[in-house]
C-alpha positions, 0 to 999 in steps of 0.5 A: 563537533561530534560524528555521526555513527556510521550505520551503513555496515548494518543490516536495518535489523541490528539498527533497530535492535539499537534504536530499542534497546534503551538508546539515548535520544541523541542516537534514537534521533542519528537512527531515525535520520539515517533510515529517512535518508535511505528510504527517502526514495520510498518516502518520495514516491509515495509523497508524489502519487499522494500529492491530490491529498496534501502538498510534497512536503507535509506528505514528506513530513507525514512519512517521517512520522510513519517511519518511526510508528512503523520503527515502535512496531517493529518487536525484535523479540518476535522475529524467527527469521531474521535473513527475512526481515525487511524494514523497507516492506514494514515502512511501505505497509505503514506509507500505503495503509495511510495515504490509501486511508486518506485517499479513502476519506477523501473520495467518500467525503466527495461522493457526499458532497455531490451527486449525479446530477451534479457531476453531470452539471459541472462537467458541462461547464467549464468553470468545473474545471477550475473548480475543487470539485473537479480535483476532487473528481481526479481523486477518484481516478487516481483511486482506482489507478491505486487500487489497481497498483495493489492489485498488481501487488497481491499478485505477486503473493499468489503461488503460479498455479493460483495466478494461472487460475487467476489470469484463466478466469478472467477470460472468456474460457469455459470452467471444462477447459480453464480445468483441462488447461491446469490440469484438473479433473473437475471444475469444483476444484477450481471453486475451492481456488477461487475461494481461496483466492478471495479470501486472500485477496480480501485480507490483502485489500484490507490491510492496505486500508480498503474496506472490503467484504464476502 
């Protein structure tokens, strides 16, 4: 029986750079398996959080298929910087902008399916509880935990001065002395900030699948 290529003494990059250049299907196959293995952790995680949306398994499933779409996206030819190239963040970004695109379907078709009046009546009655409407309702919760997970994340993007700027505002301290405290002479630079920060937080929010807008 033949052995498997070792790929351990290889940076993901070189991999790929196999994986692209015309390799045999038998290969293509030993690539794809070894990158399932190492980022299964990943692939588990996200399988976990997910799991209101399918079972562990299909999500499991679904993930493999995400890392080869994430592999056919990679383009070796466009990396400038190949010591900043990580095919981990690439395979997290395909995970998150799928499941949270599911999640968001999801959440919306139950929002359709039921108003108000009606969330108040099921909560009132226990069958609610063991109804799919209910796991449904979890849904939306778990939504927002992920929205505020993402948060987290668009957070480490920003530079200090941007998450100090961030973190002031969001107290209840006047525009005069959130300035003095970074050091600005006037409040209208903190406007050009805050705008700028907006606008980055919205194209993050939108890359992982949210539809936000101005």
């Amino acid at each position: 029986m033949k052995k498997l290529n070792d790929y351990s003494n290889k940076t993901d990059l070189e991999i790929i750079e196999i994986y692209k250049n015309n390799a045999h299907w038998k290969t293509k196959q030993e690539i794809e398996t070894y990158f399932y293995k190492k980022y299964s952790p990943l692939c588990k995680k996200y399988s976990n959080l997910y799991r209101h949306i399918s079972s562990m398994e299909d999500n499991m499933q679904e993930c493999y298929f995400l890392m080869i779409k994430a592999l056919d996206y990679v383009d070796t030819n466009k990396i400038t910087n190949t010591s900043l190239f990580s095919f981990g963040s690439i395979f997290r970004f395909h995970i998150t902008s799928h499941f949270i695109h599911e999640n968001v379907r999801k959440v919306k078709e139950f929002n359709h399916l039921l108003s108000e009046n009606d969330l108040d009546y099921y909560i009132n009655h226990s069958t609610y509880i063991r109804s799919n409407s209910y796991k449904n309702n979890v849904t939306c919760i778990e939504n927002k935990i992920i929205f505020n997970t993402n948060l987290e994340i668009f957070k480490k993007q920003l530079t200090s001065y941007e998450l100090n700027l961030l973190e002031l505002l969001q107290t209840s301290m006047k525009k005069q002395d959130v300035a003095k405290e970074l050091g600005e002479k006037h409040t209208a630079n903190l406007t050009y900030w805050r705008s700028k920060i907006q606008s980055k937080y919205i194209e993050f929010m939108n890359n992982v699948g949210y539809e936000l807008t101005i």
